[in-house]
C-alpha positions as CSV (number, residue, x, y, z in Angstrom):
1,X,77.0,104.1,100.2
2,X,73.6,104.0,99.0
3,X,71.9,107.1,98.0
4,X,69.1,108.1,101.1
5,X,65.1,110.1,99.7
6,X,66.1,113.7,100.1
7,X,63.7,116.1,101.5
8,X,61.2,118.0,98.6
9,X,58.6,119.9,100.8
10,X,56.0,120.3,98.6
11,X,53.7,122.6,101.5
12,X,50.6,123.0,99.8
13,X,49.0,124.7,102.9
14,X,50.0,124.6,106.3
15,X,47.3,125.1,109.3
16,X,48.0,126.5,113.0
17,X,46.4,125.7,115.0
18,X,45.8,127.8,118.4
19,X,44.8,126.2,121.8
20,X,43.2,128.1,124.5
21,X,42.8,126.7,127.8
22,X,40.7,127.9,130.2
23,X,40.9,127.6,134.0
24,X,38.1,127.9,136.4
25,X,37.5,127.3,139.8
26,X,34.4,125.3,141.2
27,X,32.9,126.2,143.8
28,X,30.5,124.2,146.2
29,X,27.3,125.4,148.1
30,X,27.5,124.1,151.9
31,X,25.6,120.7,152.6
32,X,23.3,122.2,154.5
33,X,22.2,125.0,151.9
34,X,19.1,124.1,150.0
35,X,19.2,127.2,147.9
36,X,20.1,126.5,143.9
37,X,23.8,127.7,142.8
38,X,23.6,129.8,139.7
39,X,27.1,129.4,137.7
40,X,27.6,132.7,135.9
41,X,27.1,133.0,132.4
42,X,31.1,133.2,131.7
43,X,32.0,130.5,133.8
44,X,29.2,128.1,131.9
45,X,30.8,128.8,128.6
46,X,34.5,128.4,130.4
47,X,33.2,124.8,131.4
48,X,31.5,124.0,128.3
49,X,34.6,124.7,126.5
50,X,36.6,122.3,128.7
51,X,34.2,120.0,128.9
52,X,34.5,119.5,124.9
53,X,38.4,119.4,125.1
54,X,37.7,116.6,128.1
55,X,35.8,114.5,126.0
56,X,38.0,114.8,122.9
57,X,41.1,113.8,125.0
58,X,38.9,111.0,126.4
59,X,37.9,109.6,123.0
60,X,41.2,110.4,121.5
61,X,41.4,106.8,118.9
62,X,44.3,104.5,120.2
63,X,44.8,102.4,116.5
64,X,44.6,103.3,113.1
65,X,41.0,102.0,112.8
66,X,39.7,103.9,115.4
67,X,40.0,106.8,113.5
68,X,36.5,108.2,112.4
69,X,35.2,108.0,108.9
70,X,33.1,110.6,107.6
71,X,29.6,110.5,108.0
72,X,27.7,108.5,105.2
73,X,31.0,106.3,104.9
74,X,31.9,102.6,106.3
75,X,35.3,100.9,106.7
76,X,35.3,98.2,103.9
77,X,35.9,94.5,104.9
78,X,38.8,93.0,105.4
79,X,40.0,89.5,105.9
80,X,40.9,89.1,109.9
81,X,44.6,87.9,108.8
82,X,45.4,90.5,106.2
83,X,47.8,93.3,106.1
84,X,44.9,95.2,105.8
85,X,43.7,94.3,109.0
86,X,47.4,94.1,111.0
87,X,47.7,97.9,109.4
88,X,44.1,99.3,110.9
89,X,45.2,97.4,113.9
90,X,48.4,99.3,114.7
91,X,48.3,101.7,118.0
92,X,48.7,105.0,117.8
93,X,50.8,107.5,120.0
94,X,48.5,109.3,122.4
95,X,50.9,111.1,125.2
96,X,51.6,113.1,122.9
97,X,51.6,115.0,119.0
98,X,54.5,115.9,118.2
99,X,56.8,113.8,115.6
100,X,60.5,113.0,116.4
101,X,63.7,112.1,114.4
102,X,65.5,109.3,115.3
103,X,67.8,112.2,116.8
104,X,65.0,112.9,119.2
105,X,64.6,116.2,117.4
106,X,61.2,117.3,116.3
107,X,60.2,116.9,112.3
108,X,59.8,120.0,110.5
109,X,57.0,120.6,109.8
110,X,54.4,119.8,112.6
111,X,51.4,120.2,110.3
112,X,51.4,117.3,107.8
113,X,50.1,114.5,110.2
114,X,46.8,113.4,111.7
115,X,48.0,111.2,113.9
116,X,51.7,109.2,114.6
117,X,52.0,105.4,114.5
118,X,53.7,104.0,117.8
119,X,56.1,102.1,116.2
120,X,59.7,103.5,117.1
121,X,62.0,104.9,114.8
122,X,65.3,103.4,115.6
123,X,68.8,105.6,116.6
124,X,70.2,105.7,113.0
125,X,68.9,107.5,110.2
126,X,67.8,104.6,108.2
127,X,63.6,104.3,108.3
128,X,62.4,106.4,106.1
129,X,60.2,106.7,103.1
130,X,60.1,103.4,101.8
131,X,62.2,102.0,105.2
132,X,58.6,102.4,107.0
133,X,57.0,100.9,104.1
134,X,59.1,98.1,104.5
135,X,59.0,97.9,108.2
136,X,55.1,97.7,108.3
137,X,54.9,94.9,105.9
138,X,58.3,93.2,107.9
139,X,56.2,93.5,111.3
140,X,52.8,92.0,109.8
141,X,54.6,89.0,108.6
142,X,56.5,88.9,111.5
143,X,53.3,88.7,113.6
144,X,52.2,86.2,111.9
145,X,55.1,83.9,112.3
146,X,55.6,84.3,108.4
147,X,59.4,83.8,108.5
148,X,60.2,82.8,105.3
149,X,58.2,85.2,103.6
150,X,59.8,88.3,104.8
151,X,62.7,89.4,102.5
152,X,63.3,92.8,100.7
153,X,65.8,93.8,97.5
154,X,69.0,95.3,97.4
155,X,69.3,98.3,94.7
156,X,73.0,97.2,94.1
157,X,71.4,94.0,92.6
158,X,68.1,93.7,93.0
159,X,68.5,90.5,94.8
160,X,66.3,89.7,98.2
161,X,68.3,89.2,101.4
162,X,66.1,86.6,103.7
163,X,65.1,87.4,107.0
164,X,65.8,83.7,107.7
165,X,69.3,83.9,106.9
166,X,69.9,86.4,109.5
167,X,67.4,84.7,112.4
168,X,68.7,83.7,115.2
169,X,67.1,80.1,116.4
170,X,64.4,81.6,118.4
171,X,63.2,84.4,116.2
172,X,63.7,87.0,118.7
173,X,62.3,90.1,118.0
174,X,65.9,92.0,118.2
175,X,67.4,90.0,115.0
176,X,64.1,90.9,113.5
177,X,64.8,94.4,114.0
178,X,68.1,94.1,113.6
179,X,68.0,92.5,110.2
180,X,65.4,95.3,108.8
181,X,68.0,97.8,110.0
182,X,70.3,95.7,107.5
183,X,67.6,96.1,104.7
184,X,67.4,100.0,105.6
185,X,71.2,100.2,105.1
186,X,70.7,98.6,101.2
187,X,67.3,99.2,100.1
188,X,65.3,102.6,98.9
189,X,62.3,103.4,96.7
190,X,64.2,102.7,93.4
191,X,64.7,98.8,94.6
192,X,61.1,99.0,96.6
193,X,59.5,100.1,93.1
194,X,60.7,97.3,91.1
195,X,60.0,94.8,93.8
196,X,56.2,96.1,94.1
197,X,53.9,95.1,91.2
198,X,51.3,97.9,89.5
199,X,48.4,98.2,90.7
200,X,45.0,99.8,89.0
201,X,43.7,102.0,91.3
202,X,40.4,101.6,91.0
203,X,41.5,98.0,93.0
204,X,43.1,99.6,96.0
205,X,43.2,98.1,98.9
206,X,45.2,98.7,102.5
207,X,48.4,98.0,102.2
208,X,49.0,99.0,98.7
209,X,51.8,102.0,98.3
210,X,52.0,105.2,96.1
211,X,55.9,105.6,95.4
212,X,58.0,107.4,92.8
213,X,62.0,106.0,92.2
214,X,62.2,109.7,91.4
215,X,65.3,111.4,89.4
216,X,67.2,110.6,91.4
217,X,65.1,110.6,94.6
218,X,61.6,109.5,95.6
219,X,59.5,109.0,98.0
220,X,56.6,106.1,99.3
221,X,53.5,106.8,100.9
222,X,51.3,103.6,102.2
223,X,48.0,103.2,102.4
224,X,46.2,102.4,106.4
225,X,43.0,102.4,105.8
226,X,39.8,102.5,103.5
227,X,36.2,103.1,103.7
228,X,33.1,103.8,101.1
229,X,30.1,104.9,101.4
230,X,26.6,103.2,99.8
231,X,27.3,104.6,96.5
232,X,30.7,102.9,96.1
233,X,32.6,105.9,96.5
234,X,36.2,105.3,98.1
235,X,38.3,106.8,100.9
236,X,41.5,106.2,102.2
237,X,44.5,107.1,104.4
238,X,48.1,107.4,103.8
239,X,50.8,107.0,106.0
240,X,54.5,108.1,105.9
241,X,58.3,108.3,107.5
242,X,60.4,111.2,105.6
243,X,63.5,112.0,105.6
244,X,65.4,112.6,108.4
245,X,64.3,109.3,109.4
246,X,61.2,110.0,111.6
247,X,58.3,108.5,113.3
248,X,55.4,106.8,110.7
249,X,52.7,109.3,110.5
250,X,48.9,110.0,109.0
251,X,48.8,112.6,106.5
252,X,46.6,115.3,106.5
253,X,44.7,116.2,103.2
254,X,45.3,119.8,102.4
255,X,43.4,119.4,99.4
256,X,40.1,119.0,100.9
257,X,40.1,119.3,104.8
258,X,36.7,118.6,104.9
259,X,37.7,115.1,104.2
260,X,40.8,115.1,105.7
261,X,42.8,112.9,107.0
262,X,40.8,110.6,104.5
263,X,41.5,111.1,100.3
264,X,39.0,110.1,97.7
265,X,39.8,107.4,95.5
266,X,38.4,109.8,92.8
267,X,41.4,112.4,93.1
268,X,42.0,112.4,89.6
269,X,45.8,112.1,87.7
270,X,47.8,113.7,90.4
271,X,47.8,112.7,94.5
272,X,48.5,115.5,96.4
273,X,49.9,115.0,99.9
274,X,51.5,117.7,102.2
275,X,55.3,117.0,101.5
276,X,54.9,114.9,98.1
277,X,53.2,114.8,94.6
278,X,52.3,110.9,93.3
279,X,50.5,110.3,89.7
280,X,47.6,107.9,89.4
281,X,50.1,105.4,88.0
282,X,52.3,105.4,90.9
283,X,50.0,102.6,93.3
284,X,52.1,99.2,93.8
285,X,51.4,96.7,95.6
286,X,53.5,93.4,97.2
């Protein structure tokens, strides 16, 4: 049995976050009445207020690269077949915001994400940390018809298994999914780490992944997305699965919510995210 990332909650805030709805009733002034309707002063803040939760629902971003950037700042360019692209191109859940287990229980917390990829989770506890890094980069080459390029490393020898060798003749989705499964099963950070090559982080681009082996566990956060502004100051996302295996999520940025769920580039030695601490030297790339 291979070792699975055990959960470290590093919490370094938590928000809660209190919804009020308010219900009003309109009422409509006969056709034949010519005489103005005043609306009173309570019920034109009641529908202000739901006029603003309307039009938040209404805009509510469906990908990753809807997502806003913060005033002043631009998503940087990207080549149209990167992973980059595939990555700001993935949907994201709207029915609803909570984030499930494979079990169909809900993660604990409920506070670290921005948003939740809609990319399932599977039945088994196998995608997590560096499973979802794994399975995003599996997908994009998968879209792209990359067959033989999608392989990943066994920690008992550090050996890639071939997606190929486990294809059936049509390359049906379900023996894609069914061979990552297999990877899940026999890979972790530690084998993810050593497969992944270093990366200086002034160079970071989408795609690229922050990840500790860790002693013995660690964890693996990649990055979504990434903007600057006209100075040639960075931002980016990060995006996770923990452990219980769980649905691929956004991370918030406790640090400075202002920003949040985007992180400067200039964050200095240490990366803090809700559940995990990474150092500058931790960015990979594949």
């Amino acid at each position: 049995m291979i070792s699975r990332s055990i959960n470290r909650h590093i919490l370094l805030g938590s928000t809660l976050t209190l919804s009020a709805f308010l219900l009003y009733e309109c009422a409509t002034a006969p056709a034949e009445s010519t005489s103005p309707i005043t609306v009173p002063q309570e019920d034109q803040k009641e529908i202000a207020v739901q006029d603003i939760q309307l039009t938040e629902e209404a805009i509510k971003p469906t990908k990753v690269g809807a997502i806003p950037v913060p005033a002043g700042y631009h998503r940087s360019v990207t080549d149209s077949n990167s992973f980059g692209a595939y990555l700001r191109g993935v949907s994201l859940k709207t029915e609803n915001d909570t984030v499930f287990q494979y079990d169909g229980k809900p993660k604990f917390p409920q506070d670290v994400h921005h948003a939740i990829l809609k990319i399932d989770v599977g039945k088994q506890d196998l995608q997590q940390c560096a499973d979802a890094v794994m399975r995003l980069r599996g997908e994009y080459l998968f879209a792209n018809k990359r067959y033989d390029e999608i392989h990943f490393n066994f920690l008992r020898d550090g050996k890639p298994r071939y997606y190929k060798d486990h294809a059936d003749g049509e390359h049906s989705y379900k023996s894609f999914r069914k061979y990552m499964d297999f990877i899940f099963s026999y890979a972790n950070t530690a084998s993810l780490k050593k497969e992944l090559k270093s990366v200086e982080i002034k160079e970071l681009q989408i795609g690229d992944v922050f990840i500790q082996q860790g002693a013995p566990y660690g964890h693996a956060v990649i990055v979504v997305d990434l903007a600057e502004n006209s100075n040639g100051e960075k931002i980016f996302m990060v995006a996770q699965s923990y452990m219980p295996a769980q649905e691929i999520h956004i991370l918030k940025n406790f640090t400075a919510p202002q920003l949040s769920p985007w992180y400067t580039l200039n964050f200095g030695v240490t990366l803090s995210t809700p559940e995990w601490l990474f150092n500058v030297s931790d960015l990979k790339r594949f």
